[in-house]
C-alpha positions, 0 to 999 in steps of 0.5 A: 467801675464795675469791677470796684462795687462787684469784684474781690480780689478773688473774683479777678484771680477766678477771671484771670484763670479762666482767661488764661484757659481760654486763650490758652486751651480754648481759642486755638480749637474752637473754630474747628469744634464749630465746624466739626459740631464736636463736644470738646472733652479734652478741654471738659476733662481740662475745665473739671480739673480746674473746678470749673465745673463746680465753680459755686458748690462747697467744696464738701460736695466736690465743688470748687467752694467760690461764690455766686458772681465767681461763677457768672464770671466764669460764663462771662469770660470764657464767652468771650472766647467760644458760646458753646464751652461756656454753654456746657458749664453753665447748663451743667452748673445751673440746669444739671446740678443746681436742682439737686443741690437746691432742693434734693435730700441730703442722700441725693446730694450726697450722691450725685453732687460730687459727681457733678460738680467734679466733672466726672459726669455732665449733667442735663435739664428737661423741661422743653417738649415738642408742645411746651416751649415757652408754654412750660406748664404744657407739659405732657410727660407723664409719670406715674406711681406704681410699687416703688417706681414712678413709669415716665412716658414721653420725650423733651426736645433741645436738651443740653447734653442729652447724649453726652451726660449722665444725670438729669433732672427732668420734669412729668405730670404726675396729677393732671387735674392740679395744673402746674401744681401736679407737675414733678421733677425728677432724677434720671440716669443713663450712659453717656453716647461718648462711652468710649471717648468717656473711658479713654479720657476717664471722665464722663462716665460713672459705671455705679450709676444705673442704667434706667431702661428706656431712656435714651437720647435721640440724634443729635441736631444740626444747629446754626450756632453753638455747634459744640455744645451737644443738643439732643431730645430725650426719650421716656419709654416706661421708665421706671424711676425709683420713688426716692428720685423724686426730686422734692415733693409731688408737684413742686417741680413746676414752680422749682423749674421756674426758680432754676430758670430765674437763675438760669436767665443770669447765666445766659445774660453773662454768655451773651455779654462775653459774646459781645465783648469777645466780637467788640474787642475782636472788631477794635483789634481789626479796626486798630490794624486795618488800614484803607484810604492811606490810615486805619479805619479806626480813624474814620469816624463812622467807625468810632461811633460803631465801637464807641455804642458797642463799648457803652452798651457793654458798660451798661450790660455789665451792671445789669448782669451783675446787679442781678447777680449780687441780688441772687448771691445775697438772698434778695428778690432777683427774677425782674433783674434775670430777666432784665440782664437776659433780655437786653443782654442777649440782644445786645450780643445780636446787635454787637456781633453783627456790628463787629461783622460791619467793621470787618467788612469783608472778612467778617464774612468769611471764617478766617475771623472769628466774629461769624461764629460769634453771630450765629452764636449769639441768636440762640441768646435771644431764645434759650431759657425764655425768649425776648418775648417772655422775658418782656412778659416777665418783667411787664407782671414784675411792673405791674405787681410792684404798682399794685403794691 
């Protein structure tokens, strides 16, 4: 069993209170956050208060002080429910707060982690630019030093809580004649583009953080899946950003970046299980209670077969996502095994949701059940934080280095 060789009793007293949040908070308004493409920040406000926002940062630096797999758990469960509330903990925890916690100086964590990891403000990661997709090291986002500043210049596209968050952490070439080793990170601050909402619920905002003059977000997109999750481009426009935001040393952001999207790829590898669990239990639950040809159709042995792939393929899903991360909470090498659980993972919720589709017949097409938003949800799977493609590239150098040595 899973559960037996990865779980502790804490473990399952985290998964019992997010289920419990899901079902209780989550499931009744995320049909109509989808079709709105609204952010749902009473539930945020809701998730902050319970921790869920800092599941695996000490409790010194405002977080919720549980472990690694407590808080792939955590995306796994509330997956299994809707994408886009398990999207904002995880690109919040990981792609927001993880870099200032892994590689920031005492002063930065001390600023910015408490406010992060309570919830009090949401977080973001720019990487992605209109030329440097998968191609990371294209970046052209500019920064350069001048008295103090660093003045950033250039834009990212598809950023997770761009309008909605007030921290990010965001790449710039600062030595263009280094390769990916002139590239940096750094800390940036703006308001949020909920202010009101933000004031009115007294999270998402936090007036002592400066406004950083010309960066902005832009429009928000119209996106196929993950409707709740706010996804915009950010602008850099002569930003001055102080010299002490420098998140690390001059040129570390590169290989730094890559490090968080090692652990990133855990995390999308845990939402794509939950969306395949939450549309196989929503096919098995039909299939138990639909009846056609005088029995339920759980009785035709088409069915069976269909249900019987999607509960082996989930086993063997399971442990991939959890070996990985056993590996990462314990220090040991883990980017093969990320990108293994990502890739098979993602696919398989594309696989599974599209098969809970076919045992709803019909219905499944519709919005009445659940199991159409799960597919569009889960394509992005497939794209987000590396796609297929890329992570076959990953793990075919992790092959051939190991046969090197």
């Amino acid at each position: 069993m899973t559960e037996s060789l990865y779980f502790t009793e804490q473990h399952y007293a985290v998964r019992d209170m997010v289920r419990e949040f899901a079902i209780e908070h989550v499931a009744p308004v995320a049909a109509a956050f989808d079709e709105r493409a609204e952010f749902p920040w009473d539930n945020v406000k809701r998730m902050g208060v319970l921790g869920l926002l800092g599941v695996p940062w000490p409790e010194a630096l405002g977080g919720a002080g549980f472990d690694y797999i407590a808080y792939i758990l955590t995306i796994h469960e509330m997956a299994k429910v809707d994408a886009s509330h398990a999207i904002t903990i995880s690109a919040h925890t990981t792609l927001g707060t993880s870099p200032i916690v892994h590689f920031g100086t005492d002063a930065q964590k001390k600023r910015y982690v408490p406010l992060l990891a309570s919830g009090r403000v949401i977080g973001g990661f720019g990487l992605t630019e209109p030329s440097a997709g998968s191609d990371a090291a294209g970046t052209r986002t500019t920064a350069e030093r001048r008295n103090g500043y660093y003045v950033l210049n250039g834009s990212k596209i598809f950023i997770t809580h761009a309008g909605v968050g007030e921290v990010f952490v965001a790449t710039a070439v600062t030595d263009p004649s280094k390769g990916t080793k002139g590239i940096s990170s750094f800390i940036l601050t703006k308001e949020t583009c909920d202010l009101d909402k933000a004031r009115e619920l007294g999270i998402g905002h936090e007036p002592s953080l400066p406004v950083m003059k010309g960066f902005n977000a832009g429009k928000k997109e119209d996106k196929l899946g993950w409707r709740a999750s706010d996804t915009r481009a950010l602008f850099f426009q002569d930003v001055e950003v102080p010299a002490e935001n420098l998140l690390g040393e001059e040129g570390e952001g590169f290989t730094n970046f890559m490090r968080t999207l090692d652990s990133g790829r855990i995390g999308i590898a845990a939402l794509s299980l939950g969306i395949a669990e939450g549309a196989f239990e929503q096919a098995l639950r039909y299939a138990s209670i639909r009846r056609q040809f005088g029995k339920r159709i759980f009785d035709f042995q088409g069915v069976q077969f269909q249900l019987s792939d999607m509960a082996t393929e989930i086993a063997a899903a399971t442990h991939l996502v959890y070996h990985a991360a056993w590996l990462a909470q314990n220090g040991r090498p883990f980017a093969k095994e990320a990108a293994i659980a990502k890739l098979f993972a993602s696919e398989l919720a594309m696989r599974t949701t599209i098969k809970a589709i076919q045992v709803h017949g019909g219905y499944g097409y519709t919005k009445d059940y659940p199991v159409e938003r799960m597919m569009r949800d889960a394509k992005i799977c497939e794209i987000g934080e590396g796609t297929s493609e890329i992570q076959r590239i990953v793990i075919a150098r992790h092959l051939l280095k190991e046969l090197a040595d």
